[in-house]
N, C-alpha and C positions, 0 to 999 in steps of 0.2 A: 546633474548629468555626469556619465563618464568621460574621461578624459578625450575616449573615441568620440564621442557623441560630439563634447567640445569643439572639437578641432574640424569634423565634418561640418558642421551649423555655421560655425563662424570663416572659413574658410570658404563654404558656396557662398555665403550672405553678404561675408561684411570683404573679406581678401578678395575675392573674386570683382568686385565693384571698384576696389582701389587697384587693381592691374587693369582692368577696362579702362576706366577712364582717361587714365594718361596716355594711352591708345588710342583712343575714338574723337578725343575731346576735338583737338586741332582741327580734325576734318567736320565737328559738328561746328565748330566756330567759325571757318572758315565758309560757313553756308547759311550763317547766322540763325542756326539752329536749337534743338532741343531735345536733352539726351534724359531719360525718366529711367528711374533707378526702380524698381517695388519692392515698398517696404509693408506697412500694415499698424490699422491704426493702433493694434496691441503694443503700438511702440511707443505711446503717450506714458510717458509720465503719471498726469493726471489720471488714467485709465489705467495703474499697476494692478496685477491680480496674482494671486498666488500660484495659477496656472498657466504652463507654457513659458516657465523661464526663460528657458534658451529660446526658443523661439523672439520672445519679445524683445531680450537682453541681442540678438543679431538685427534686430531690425533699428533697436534705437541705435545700434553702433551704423547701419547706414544712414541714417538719417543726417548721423555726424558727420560721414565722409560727404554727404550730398550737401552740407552747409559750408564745409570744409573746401570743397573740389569749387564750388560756384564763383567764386573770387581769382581764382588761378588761371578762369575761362571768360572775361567782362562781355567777349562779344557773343556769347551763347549761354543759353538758359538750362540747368540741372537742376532736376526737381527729385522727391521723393515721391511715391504714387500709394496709394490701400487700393486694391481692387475692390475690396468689398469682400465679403463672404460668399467665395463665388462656388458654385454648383460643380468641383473637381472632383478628383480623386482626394486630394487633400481634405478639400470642405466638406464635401460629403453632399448625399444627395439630401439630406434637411437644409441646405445652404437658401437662401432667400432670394439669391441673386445669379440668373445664368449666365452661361460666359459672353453671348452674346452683349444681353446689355450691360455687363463689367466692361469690355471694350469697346464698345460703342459708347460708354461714359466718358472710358480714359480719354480716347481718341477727340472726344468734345470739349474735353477738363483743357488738354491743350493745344486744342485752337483756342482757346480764350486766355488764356494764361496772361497774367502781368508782370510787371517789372517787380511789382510787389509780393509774387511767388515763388520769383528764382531764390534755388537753396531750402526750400521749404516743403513741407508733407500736406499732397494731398487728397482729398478722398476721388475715387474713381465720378463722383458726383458733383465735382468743381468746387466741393467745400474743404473751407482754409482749414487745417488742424492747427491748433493750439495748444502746447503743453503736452 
């Protein structure tokens, strides 16, 4: 990527989320709430691909700030969220998945959500990412 390209990517993705949160968090804590980041599962590790650098390289950097930010907030829960390959502008209309039920997922992912998820990535489908 160019150095523009750089600086836009990680700037919306990854700076944009670590200005948020030290903003929002207190009033989500103080309501013993739960503040979801979107990150995307291109951001596994386990799942590197030689396509969409930057893209993957901003999302595993939030992923770090949502492991990172959870500890600083014990009485409210920060997650990382994948929509899915949802039917956007971005995804394209080949995408699998409409926005409907990309949100209708997330929105179900946490009301269930456990103790054992805060800081952690995961799918718009309430499954745990690993790696």
């Amino acid at each position: 990527p160019t150095q523009e390209q750089f600086d836009r990517v990680m700037h919306t993705n990854v700076l944009g989320a670590m200005q948020v949160l030290p903003q929002v968090m207190p009033g989500v804590e103080a309501a013993g709430g739960t503040m979801v980041c979107i990150s995307s599962e291109m951001s596994r590790l386990s799942l590197a691909d030689a396509d969409a650098w930057l893209y993957r390289v901003s999302k595993a950097a939030v992923n770090m700030v949502v492991a990172s930010a959870q500890p600083q907030w014990p009485g409210a829960t920060v997650i990382a969220m994948d929509p899915g390959w949802v039917q956007t502008e971005m995804g394209g209309a080949a995408a699998p998945i409409t926005v409907e039920t990309s949100v209708q997922g997330m929105l179900d992912t946490v009301d269930q959500l456990t103790l054992e998820d805060r800081g952690g990535l995961l799918r718009y489908n309430g499954e745990r990412c690993k790696g």
